[in-house]
C-alpha positions as CSV (number, residue, x, y, z in Angstrom):
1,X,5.4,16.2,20.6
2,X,3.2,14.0,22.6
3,X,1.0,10.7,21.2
4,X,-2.8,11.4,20.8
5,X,-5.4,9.3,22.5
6,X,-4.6,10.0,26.2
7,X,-8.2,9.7,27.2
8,X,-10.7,6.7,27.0
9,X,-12.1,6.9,23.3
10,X,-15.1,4.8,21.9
11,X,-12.8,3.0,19.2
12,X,-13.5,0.7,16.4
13,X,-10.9,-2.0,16.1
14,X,-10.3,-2.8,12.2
15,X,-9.7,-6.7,13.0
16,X,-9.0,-8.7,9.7
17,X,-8.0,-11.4,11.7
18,X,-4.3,-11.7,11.6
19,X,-2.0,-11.6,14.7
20,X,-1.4,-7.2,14.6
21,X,-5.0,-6.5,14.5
22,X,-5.8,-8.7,17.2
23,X,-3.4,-7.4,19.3
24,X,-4.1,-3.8,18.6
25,X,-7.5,-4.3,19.5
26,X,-6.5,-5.8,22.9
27,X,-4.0,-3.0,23.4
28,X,-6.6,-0.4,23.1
29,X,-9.2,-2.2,25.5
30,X,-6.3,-2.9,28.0
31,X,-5.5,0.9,27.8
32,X,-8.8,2.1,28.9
33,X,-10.5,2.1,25.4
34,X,-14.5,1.3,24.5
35,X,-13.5,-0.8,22.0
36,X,-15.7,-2.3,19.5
37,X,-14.1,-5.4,16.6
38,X,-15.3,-5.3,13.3
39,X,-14.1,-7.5,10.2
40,X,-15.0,-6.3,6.8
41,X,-16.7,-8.7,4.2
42,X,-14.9,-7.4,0.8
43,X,-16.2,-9.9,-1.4
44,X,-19.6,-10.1,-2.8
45,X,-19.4,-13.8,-2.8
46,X,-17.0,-14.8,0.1
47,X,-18.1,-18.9,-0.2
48,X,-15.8,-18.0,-2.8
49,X,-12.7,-16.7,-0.3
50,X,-9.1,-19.2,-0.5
51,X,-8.0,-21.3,2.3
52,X,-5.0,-20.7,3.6
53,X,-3.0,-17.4,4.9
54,X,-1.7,-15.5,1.2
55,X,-4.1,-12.8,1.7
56,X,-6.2,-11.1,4.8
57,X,-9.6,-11.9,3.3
58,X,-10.4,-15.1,4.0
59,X,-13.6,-16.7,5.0
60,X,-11.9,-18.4,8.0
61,X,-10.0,-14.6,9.0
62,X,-13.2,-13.7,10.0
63,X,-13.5,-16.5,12.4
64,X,-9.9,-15.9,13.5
65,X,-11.6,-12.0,14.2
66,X,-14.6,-13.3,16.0
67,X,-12.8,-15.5,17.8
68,X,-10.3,-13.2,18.7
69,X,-12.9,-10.3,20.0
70,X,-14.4,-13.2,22.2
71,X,-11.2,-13.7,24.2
72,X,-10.6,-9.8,24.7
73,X,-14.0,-9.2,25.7
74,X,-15.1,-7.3,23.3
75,X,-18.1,-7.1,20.9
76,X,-18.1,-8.1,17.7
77,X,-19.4,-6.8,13.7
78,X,-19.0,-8.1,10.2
79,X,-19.8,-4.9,7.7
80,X,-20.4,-5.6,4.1
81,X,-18.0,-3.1,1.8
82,X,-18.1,-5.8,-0.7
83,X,-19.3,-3.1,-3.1
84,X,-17.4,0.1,-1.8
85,X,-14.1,-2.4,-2.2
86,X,-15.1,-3.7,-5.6
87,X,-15.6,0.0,-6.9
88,X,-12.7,1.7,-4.9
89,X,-9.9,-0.7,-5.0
90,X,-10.8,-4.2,-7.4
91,X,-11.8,-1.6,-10.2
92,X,-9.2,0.6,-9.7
93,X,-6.3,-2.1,-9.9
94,X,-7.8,-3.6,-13.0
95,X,-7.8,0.5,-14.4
96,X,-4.3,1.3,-13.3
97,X,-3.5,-1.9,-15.2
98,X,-5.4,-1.4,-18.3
99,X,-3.5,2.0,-18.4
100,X,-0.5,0.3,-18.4
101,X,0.3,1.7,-14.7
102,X,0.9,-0.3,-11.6
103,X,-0.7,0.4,-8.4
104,X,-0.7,-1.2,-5.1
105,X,-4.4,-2.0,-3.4
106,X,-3.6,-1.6,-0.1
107,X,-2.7,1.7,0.0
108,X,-5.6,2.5,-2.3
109,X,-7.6,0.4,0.1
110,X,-6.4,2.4,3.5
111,X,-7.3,5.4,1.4
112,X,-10.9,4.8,0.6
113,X,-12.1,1.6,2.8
114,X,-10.3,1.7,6.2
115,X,-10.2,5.4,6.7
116,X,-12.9,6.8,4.8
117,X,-15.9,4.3,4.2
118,X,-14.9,2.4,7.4
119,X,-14.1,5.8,9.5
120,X,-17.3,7.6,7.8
121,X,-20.0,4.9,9.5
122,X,-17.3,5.1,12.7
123,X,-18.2,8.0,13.5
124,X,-22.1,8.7,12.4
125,X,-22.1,6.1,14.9
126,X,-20.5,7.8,17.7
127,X,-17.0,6.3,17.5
128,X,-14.1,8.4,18.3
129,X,-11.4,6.4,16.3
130,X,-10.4,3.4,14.6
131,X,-8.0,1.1,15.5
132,X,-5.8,-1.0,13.0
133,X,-3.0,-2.8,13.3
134,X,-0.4,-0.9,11.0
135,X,2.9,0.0,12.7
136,X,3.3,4.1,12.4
137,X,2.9,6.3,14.8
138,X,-0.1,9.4,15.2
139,X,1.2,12.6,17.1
140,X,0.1,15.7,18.3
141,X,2.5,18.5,17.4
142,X,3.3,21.8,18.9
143,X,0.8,23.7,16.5
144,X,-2.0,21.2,17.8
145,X,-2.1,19.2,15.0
146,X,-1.7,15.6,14.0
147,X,0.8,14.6,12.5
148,X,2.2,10.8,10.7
149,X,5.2,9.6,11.6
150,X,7.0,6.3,11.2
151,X,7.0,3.6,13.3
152,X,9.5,3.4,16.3
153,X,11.0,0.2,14.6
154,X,11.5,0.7,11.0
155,X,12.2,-3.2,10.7
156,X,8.2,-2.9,10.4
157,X,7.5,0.3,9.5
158,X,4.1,0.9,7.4
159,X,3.8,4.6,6.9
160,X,4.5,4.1,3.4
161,X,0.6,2.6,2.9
162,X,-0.7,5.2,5.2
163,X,1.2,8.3,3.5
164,X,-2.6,8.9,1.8
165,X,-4.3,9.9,5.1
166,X,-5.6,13.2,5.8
167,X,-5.4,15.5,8.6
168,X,-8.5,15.0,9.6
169,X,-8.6,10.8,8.9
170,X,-5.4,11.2,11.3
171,X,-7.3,13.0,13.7
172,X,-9.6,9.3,13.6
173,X,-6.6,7.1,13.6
174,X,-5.2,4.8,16.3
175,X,-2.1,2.7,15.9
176,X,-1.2,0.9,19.3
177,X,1.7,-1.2,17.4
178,X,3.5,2.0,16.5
179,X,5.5,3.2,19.1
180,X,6.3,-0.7,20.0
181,X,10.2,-1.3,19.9
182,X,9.5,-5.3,19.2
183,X,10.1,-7.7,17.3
184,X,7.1,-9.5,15.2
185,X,8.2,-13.0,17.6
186,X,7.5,-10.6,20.6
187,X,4.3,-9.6,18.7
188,X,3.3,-13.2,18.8
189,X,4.5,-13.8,21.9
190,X,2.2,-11.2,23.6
191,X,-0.7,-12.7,21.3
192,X,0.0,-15.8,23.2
193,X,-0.2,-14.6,26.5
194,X,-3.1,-12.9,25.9
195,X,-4.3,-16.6,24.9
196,X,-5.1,-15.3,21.2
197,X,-5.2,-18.6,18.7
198,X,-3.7,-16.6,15.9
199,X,-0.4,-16.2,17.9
200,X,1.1,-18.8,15.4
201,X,-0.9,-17.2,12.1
202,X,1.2,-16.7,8.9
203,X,1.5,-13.3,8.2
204,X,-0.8,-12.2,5.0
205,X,0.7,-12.4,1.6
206,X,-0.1,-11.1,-2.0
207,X,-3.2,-9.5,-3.0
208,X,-5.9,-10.2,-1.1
209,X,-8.7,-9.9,-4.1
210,X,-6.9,-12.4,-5.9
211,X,-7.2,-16.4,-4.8
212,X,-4.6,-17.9,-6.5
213,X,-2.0,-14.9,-6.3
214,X,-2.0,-15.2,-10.5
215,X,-2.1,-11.5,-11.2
216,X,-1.5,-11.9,-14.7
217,X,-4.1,-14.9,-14.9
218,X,-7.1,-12.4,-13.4
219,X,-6.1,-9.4,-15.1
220,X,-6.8,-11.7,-18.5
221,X,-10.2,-12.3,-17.5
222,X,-10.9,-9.4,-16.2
223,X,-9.4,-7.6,-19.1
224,X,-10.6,-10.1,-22.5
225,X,-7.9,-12.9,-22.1
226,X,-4.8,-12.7,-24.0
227,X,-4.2,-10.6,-26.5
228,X,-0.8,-10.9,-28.3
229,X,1.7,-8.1,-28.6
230,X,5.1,-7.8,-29.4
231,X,8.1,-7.4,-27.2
232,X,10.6,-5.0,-28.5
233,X,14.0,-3.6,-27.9
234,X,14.9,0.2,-27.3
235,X,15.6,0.2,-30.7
236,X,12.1,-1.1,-31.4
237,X,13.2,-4.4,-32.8
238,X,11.0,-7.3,-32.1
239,X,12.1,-9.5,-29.3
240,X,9.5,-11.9,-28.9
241,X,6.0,-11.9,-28.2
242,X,3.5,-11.4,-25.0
243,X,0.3,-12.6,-24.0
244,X,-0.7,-9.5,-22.7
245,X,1.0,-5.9,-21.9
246,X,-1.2,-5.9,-18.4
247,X,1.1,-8.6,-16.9
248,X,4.0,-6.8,-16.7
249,X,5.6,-4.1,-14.4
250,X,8.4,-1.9,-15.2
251,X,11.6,-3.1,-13.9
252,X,10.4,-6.7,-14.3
253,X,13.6,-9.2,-15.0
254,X,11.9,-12.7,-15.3
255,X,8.9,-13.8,-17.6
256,X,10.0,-11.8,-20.4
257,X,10.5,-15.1,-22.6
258,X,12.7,-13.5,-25.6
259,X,14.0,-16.7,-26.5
260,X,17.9,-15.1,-27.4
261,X,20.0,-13.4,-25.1
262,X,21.1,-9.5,-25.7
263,X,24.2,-8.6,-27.4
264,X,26.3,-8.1,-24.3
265,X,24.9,-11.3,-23.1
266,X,23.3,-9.0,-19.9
267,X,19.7,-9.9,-18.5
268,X,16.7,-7.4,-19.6
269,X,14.2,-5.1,-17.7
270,X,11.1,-4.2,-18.7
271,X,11.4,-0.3,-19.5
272,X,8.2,0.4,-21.3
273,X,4.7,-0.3,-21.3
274,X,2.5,0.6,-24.0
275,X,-1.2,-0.3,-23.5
276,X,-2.5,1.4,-26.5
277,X,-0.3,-0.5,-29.1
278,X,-0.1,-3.5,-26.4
279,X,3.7,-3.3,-26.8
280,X,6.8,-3.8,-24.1
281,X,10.0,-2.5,-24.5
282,X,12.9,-4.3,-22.4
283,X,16.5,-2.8,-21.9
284,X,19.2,-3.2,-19.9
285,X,18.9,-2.2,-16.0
286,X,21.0,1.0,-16.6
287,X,18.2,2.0,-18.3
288,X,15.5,2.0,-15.4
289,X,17.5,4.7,-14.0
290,X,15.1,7.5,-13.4
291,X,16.6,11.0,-12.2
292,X,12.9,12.7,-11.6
293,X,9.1,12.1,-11.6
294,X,5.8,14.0,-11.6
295,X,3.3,12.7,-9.5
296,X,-0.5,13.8,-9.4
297,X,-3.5,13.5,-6.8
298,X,-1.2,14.4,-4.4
299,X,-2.6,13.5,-0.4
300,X,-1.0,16.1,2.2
301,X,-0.9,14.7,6.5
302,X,-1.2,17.7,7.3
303,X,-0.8,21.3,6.3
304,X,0.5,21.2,1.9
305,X,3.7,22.7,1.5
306,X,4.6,25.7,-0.5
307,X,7.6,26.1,-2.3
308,X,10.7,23.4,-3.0
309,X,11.6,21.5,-0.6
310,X,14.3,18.6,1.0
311,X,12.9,15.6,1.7
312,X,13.6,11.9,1.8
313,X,11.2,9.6,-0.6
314,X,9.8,6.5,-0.5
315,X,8.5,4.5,-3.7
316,X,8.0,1.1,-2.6
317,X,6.1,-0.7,0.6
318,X,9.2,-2.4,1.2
319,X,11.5,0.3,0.0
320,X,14.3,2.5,1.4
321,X,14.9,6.2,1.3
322,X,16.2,8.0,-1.1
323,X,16.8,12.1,-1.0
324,X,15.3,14.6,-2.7
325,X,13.7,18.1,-4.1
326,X,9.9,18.3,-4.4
327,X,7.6,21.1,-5.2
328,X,3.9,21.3,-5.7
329,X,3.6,23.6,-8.9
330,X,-0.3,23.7,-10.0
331,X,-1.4,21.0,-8.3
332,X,1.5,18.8,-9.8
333,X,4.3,17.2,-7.6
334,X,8.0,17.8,-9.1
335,X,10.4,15.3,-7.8
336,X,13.9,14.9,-8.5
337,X,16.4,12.9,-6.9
338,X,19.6,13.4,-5.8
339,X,21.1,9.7,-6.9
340,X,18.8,8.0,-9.4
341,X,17.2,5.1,-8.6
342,X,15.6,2.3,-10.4
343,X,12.2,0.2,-11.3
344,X,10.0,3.4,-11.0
345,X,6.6,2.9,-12.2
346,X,4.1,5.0,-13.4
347,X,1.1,4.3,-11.1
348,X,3.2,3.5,-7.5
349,X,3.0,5.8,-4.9
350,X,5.9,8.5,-4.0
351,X,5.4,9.4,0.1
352,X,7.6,12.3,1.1
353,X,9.1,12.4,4.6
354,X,10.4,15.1,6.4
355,X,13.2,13.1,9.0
356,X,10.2,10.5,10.3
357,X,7.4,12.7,9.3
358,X,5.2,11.9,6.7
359,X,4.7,15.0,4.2
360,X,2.3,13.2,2.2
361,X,2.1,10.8,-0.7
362,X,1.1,11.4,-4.8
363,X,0.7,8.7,-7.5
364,X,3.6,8.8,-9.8
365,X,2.3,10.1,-13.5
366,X,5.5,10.4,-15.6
367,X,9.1,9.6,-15.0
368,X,12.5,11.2,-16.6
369,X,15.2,8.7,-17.3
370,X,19.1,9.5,-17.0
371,X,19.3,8.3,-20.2
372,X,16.8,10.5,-22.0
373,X,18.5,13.8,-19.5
374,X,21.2,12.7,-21.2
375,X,19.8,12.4,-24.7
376,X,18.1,16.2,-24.2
């Protein structure tokens, strides 16, 4: 397998204005590339952006961008998505919450702003590719087609987020961090020799939508405010009580403020969430064990496969692997693992992998506990 892009492209270069963008962008030019920056406004009302570096959408990170684009040498864009972004991932999270899921926006966001809105007015006008700064890796297999693999160091690995891409979004993708065996010091290092002022930037943190990184505090007022529920046991005894089933994850240790501690005097999970009666059931972390999921909307890189298959899985950003079996049976994903594993949520993403491959990725739907296979 060789990498894709051997010849000079017109490229877009994604550039939120963080340190990996900004050197992916001067990697392409440097490489031959027409490359073109462009920072996306995703707010209708950015006067209304943080300070500071917890996200990667803040009023001064698309100075950093512009600023950045001057020293490469290359021209220079703001487009407006406010309202594709509000739609497509600020609407969607608030859903996925409502529903008592929990989803993760960037993936979401890769997925419907970076490699479909963004690549969709790419290449109506005239671009070839765009360029971001995720670390994973775009190949062209034997059979001619692209394929998603991980990145060379898996210290920094972001396949995971791009496990939602399509054959033919890969066939538009560019990655110049990917194949980089690097640490993110070296990273900043080559920032700095290329004289880029966000050598030294904080990497982004949190959710970019959200100013103050209170999820549960703009889930209320996006949501009603708080509405009172009850916290109970697996049992269904009352515990305590909550301001709100939407600020709370499954697997979730702290915040649960019973008040008493269990019987064996062990810590408690979050196991349930019930939006409809605005209920939470906590356990102990035994039971989070989870021996198999369904997952739906599944996303193939490539060509779907038929049949069961051995694969590796990944369920978190950060996450490691985990073996398993998988099938696609009526447009449902079967997954079951060969060690449980804990904390799976309804709503997170499951991205297959075949060695450093991605298969593809599906949103987890339901989950089956070792404790209910062992109840049934």
């Amino acid at each position: 397998m060789t990498q894709t892009s051997q010849r000079p492209l017109r490229v877009l270069a994604a550039m939120s204005g963080g340190v990996d963008s900004a050197v992916a962008a001067a990697r392409a030019a440097e490489a031959g590339h027409d490359v073109t920056g462009v920072h996306l406004a995703l707010s209708a009302n950015p006067q209304s952006f943080r300070t500071g570096a917890r996200g990667c959408c803040t009023i001064e990170d698309s100075r950093d961008a512009r600023r950045a684009a001057d020293v490469i040498g290359i021209p220079f864009y703001v487009w407006d998505l406010a309202e594709r972004f509000r739609e497509d991932v600020v609407e969607d999270f608030v859903a996925e919450y409502e529903a008592g899921r929990t989803p993760n926006p960037c993936l979401r966001c890769n997925e419907k702003i970076k490699f479909a809105a963004l690549l969709d007015k790419a290449l109506a006008l005239g671009f070839d590719a765009v360029c971001t700064g995720h670390y994973a890796t775009v190949v062209l297999g034997d059979d001619g087609n692209r394929e998603l693999h991980r990145a060379s160091d898996m210290a920094k690995d972001q396949s995971y987020v791009l496990g939602v891409l399509d054959e033919r979004q890969l066939a538009h993708a560019m990655f110049p961090l990917g194949d980089t065996l690097t640490t993110k010091d070296e990273i900043r290092a080559e920032a700095e020799r290329r004289n880029l002022a966000v050598a030294k930037k904080p990497d982004s943190h949190d959710i970019c939508f959200i100013a103050d990184g209170d999820t549960q505090g703009f889930l209320a007022g996006r949501l009603g405010g708080t509405v009172e529920g009850d916290i109970l046991d697996e049992s269904g005894t009352k515990l305590g009580t909550h301001e709100g089933a939407f600020g709370f994850t499954i697997g979730q240790r702290k915040g649960l403020r019973i008040g008493h501690p269990a019987a064996d005097g062990k810590p408690r999970y979050v196991l349930d969430i019930s939006p409809v009666n605005n209920t939470v059931t906590v356990g102990p972390v035994e039971a989070l064990d989870v021996t198999a999921l369904t997952a739906i909307r599944p996303r193939w890189c490539g060509t779907p496969p038929t049949g069961p298959g051995t694969y590796t899985a990944q369920l978190r950003a950060h996450g490691g692997e985990t073996e398993v079996t998988a099938e696609l049976i009526d447009g449902t994903l079967h997954v079951a693992f060969a060690e449980p594993v804990r904390g799976v949520a309804p709503g997170q993403a499951v991205v297959l992998y075949d060695g450093t491959r991605v298969v593809g990725s599906a949103t987890i739907a339901t989950t089956v506990r070792s404790t209910e296979a062992a109840v049934s």
